[in-house]
VEXVEXNU-651347 format. One record per residue (C-alpha): residue in one letter; z, y, x. Coordinates in Angstrom, 2 decimals, decimal comma, always signed. Each point is the difference from the previous one (the first is absolute). Example, Ala and Ser with C-alpha at 12.3 -4.5 7.8 and 13.67 -1.06 7.14 Angstrom:
residues 2
SITE type      pz      py      px
SITE    A   +7,80   -4,50  +12,30
SITE    S   -0,66   +3,44   +1,37
end
This chain:
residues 247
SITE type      pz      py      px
SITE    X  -16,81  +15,63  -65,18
SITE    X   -1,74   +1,06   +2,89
SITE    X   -2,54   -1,83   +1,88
SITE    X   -0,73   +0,09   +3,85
SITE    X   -3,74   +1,00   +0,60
SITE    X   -1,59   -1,59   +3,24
SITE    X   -1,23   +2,65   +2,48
SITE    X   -4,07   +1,34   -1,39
SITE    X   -1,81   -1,99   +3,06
SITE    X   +1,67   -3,34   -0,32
SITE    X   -1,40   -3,33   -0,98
SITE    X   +2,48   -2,16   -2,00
SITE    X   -1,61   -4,02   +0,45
SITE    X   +1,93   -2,02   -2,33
SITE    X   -2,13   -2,85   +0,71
SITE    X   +1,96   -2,90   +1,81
SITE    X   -0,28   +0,16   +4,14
SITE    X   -2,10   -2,42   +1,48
SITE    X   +1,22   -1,85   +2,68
SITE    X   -1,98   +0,11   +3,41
SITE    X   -0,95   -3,12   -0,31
SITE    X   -1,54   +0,15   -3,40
SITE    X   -2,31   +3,03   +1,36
SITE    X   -1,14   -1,09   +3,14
SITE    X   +1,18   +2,69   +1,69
SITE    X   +2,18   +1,31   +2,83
SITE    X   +0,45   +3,19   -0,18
SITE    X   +3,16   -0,22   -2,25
SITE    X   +2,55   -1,41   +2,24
SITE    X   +2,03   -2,54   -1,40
SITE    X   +3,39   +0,69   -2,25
SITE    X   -0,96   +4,26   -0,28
SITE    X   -1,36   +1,71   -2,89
SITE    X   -2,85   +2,62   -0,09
SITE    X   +0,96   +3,80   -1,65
SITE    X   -3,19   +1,14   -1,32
SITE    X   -0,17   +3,60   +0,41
SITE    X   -2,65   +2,74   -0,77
SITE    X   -0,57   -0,11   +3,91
SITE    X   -0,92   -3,42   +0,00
SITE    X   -3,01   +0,74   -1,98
SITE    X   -1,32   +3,01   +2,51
SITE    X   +0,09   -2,69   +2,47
SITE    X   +3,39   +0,21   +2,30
SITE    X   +1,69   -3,24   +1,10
SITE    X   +2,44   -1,97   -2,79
SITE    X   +3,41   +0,56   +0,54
SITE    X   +2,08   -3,18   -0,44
SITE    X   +3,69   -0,15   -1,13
SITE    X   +2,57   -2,50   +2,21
SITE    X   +1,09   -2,93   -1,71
SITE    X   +3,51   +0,15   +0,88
SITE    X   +2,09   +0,44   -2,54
SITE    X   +1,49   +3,38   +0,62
SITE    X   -3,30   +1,60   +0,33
SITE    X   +0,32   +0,03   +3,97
SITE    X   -1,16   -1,47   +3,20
SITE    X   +2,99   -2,66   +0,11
SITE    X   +1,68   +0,30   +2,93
SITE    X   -0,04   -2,13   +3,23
SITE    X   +2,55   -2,87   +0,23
SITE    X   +3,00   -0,23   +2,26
SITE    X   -2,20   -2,69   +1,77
SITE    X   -2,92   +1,74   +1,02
SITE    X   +2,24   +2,93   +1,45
SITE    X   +1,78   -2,76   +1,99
SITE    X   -3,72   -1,17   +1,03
SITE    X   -0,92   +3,43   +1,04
SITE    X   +2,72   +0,62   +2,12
SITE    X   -0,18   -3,14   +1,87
SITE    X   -3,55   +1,19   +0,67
SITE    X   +0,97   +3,14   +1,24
SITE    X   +2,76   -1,64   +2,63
SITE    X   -1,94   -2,49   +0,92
SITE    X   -2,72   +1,67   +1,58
SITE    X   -0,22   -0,55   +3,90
SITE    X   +1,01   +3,71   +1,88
SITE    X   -2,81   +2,20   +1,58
SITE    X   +0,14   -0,78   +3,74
SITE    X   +2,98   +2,10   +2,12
SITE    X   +1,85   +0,65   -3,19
SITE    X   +3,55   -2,01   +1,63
SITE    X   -0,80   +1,28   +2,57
SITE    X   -0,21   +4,00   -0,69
SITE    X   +2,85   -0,82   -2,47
SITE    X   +2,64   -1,68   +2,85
SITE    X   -1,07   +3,23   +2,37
SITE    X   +0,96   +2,30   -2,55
SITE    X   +3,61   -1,48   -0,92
SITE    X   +0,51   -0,37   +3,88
SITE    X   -0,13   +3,52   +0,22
SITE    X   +3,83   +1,50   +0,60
SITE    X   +0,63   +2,37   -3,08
SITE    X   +0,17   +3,80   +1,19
SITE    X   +3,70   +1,19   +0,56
SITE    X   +0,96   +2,25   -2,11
SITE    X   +1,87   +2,87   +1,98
SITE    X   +0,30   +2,73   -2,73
SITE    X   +0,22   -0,37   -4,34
SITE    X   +1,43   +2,37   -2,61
SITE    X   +3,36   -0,67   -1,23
SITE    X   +2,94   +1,65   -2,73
SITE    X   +3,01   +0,32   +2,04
SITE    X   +3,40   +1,42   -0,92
SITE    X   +1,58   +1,75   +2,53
SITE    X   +3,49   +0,28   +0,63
SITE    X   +2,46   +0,76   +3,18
SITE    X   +2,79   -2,07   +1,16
SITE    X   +1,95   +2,35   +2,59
SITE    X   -2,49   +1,60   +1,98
SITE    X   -2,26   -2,72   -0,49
SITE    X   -2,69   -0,03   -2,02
SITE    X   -1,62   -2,86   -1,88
SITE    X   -2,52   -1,23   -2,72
SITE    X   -0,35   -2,68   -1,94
SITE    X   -2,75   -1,28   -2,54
SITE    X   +0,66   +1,31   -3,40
SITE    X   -1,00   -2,68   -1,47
SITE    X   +3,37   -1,76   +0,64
SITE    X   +1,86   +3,02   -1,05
SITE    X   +1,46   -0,63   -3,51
SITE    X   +1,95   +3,98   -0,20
SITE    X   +1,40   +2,74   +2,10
SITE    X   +3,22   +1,14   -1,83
SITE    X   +2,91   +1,70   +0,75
SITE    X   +3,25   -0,92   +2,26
SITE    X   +0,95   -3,12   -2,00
SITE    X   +3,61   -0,85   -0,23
SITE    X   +0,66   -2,91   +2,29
SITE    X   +2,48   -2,63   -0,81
SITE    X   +1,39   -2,20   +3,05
SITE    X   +0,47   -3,54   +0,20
SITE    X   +2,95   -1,01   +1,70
SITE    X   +0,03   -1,63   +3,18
SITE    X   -3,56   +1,28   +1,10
SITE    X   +1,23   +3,14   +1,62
SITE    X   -1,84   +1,33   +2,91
SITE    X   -2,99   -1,52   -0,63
SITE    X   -3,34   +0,90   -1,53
SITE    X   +0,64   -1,12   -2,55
SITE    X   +2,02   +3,04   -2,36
SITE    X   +0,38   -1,72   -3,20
SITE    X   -1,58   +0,37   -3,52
SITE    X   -1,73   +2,84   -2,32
SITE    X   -0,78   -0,03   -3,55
SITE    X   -3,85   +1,18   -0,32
SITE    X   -1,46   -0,13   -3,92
SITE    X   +2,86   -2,84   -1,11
SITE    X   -0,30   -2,39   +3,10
SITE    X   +2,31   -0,50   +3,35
SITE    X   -2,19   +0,52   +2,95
SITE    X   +0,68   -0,98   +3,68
SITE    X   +0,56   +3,60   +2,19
SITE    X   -0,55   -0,50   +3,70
SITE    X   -0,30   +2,51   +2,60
SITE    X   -3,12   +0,14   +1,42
SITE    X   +1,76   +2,25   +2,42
SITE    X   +2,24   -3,05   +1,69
SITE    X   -2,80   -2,17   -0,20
SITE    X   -2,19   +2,34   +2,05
SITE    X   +3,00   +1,03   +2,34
SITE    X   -0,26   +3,73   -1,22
SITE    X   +2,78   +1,77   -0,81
SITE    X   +1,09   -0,18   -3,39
SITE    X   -1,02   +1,96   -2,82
SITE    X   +1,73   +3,36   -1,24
SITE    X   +0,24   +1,13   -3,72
SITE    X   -1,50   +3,58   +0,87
SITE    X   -1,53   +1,34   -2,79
SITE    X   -3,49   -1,76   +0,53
SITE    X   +1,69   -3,12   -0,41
SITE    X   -1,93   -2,87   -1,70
SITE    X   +0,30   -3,71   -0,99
SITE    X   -3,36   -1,93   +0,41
SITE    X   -0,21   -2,94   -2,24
SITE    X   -3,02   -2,80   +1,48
SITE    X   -1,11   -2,88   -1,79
SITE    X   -1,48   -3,35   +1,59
SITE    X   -0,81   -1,54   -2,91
SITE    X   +1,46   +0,28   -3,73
SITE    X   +4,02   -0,97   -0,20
SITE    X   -0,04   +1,01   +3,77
SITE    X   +1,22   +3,40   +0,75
SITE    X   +1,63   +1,94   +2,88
SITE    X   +1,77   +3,31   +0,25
SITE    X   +0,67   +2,40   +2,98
SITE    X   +0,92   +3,28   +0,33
SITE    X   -2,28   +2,82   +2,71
SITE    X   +0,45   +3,33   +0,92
SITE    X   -2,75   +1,41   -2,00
SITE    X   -3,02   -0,94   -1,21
SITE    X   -3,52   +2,14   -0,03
SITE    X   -1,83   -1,66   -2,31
SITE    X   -3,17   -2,47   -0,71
SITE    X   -3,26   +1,20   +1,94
SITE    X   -3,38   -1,66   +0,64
SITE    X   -0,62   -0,26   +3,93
SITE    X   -2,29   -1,95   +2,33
SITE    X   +2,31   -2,94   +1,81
SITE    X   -0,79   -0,67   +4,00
SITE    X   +0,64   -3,18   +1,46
SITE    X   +1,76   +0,42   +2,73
SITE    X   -0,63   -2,69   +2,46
SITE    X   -4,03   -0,78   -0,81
SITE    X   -0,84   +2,83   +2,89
SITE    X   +0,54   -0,66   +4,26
SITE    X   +2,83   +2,26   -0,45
SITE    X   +2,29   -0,09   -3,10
SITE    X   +1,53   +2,87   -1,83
SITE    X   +3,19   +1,13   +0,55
SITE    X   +2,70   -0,79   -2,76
SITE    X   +3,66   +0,20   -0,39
SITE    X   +0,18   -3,47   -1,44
SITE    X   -1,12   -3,86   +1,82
SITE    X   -2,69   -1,69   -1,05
SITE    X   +2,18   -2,62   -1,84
SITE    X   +0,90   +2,89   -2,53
SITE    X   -3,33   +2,45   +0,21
SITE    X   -3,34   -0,75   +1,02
SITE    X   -1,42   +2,74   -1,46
SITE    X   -0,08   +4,02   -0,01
SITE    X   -0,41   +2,21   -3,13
SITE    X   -1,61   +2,92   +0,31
SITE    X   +1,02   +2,11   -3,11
SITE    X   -1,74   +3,60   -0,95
SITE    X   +1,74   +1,51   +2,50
SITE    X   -1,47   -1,65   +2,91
SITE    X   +3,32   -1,58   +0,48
SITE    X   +0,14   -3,85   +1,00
SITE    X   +3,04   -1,55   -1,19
SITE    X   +0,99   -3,50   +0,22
SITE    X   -0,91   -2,34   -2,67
SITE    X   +2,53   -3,15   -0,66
SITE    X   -1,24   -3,32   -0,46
SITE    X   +1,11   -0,75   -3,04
SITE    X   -0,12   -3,98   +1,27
SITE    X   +2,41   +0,72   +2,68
SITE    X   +2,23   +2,46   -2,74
SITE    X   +0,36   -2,83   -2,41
SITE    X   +0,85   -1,92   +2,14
SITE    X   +2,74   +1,60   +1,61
SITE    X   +1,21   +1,57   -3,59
SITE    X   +0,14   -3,75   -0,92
SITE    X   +1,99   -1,02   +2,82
SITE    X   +2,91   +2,89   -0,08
SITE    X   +0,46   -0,99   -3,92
SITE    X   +0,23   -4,17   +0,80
end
């Protein structure tokens, strides 16, 4: 059986501590024990071993954090801190006249628009619409199936008072979602794809830029990579009207 040898400078005491008292003493602090090393004896300071139970500093209690913070709060503020504080939330925020945005880009007729592809669940081909009777003539054209659910088709067309879209052989149905469980279709002309451009507003400057749409449906340009500035839909305004051609 092997036995552990203690390290060749250490000093072993099995006599019985002595409490502080008993000595006459202080420097022992109370409740901590005294490792007697080969150090000690060259002089250097004792080190002394924590009481707690775990070996460590215990940590402090739930109270004296609570203490400390009411401390902290409760000191008086340096002079002028309100009021440097209220003249810098008084401040108007700076308008922001021009961001980076994804757009998808698409053409209804001759005119083209943009919206946010973040609302824009897929681009797929002509789907097969099936009408619902008694809502002829409307914008509303009927139903599509799109991966196993029946989707609302409107034409955005209509709703914009364009003329109506062809099935030329750019042909596309946009599918948008809101939200989840709320999705629109409607079929465009073509479609030229998902670019990153900076977005203008239009009406922040003395004079606003020209656009084919009112404000209620576009207050803001996109200018794509080929210096073109397109129209970009609210998407507030398109819900809304998508939502009201399907009631």
């Amino acid at each position: 059986m092997t036995q552990s040898v203690p390290p060749k400078n250490s000093v072993i005491s099995t006599k019985p501590r002595e409490s502080v008292a008993n000595r006459g003493d202080n420097k022992t602090p109370p409740h901590t024990s005294v490792i007697s090393t080969g150090a000690q004896r060259s002089g250097e300071t004792p080190v002394f071993a924590p009481a707690h139970a775990s070996g460590k500093t215990p940590p402090p209690t739930l109270d004296a954090h609570i203490a400390r913070r009411k401390r902290f709060f409760a000191r008086p503020m340096p002079p002028g801190y309100a009021a440097e504080w209220a003249r810098i939330l008084e401040q108007p925020l700076p308008e922001e006249t021009e961001r980076k945005d994804s757009m998808l880009e698409f053409r209804i007729a001759s005119l083209p628009l943009a919206i946010a592809s973040r609302w824009v669940k897929a681009v797929t081909s002509p789907l097969v619409v099936c009408p619902v009777p008694h809502r002829d003539n409307t914008a509303f054209l009927g139903l599509v199936a799109y991966a196993g659910e029946v989707i609302p088709c409107c034409s955005l067309a209509r709703i914009l008072g364009a003329a109506d879209s062809t099935k030329g052989a750019e042909a596309r149905t946009i599918v948008l979602e809101q939200r989840p469980g709320e999705r629109w279709a409607f079929p465009v002309d073509a479609v030229f794809g998902v670019s990153t451009g900076t977005i203008h507003n239009r009406f922040t400057g003395s004079e606003p830029d020209a656009g084919q749409l009112g404000k209620d449906w576009s207050d803001s340009l996109f200018e794509d990579e080929r210096n073109q500035k397109i129209d970009i839909l609210r998407p507030e305004t398109l819900f809304q009207r998508l939502q009201r051609a399907t009631a």
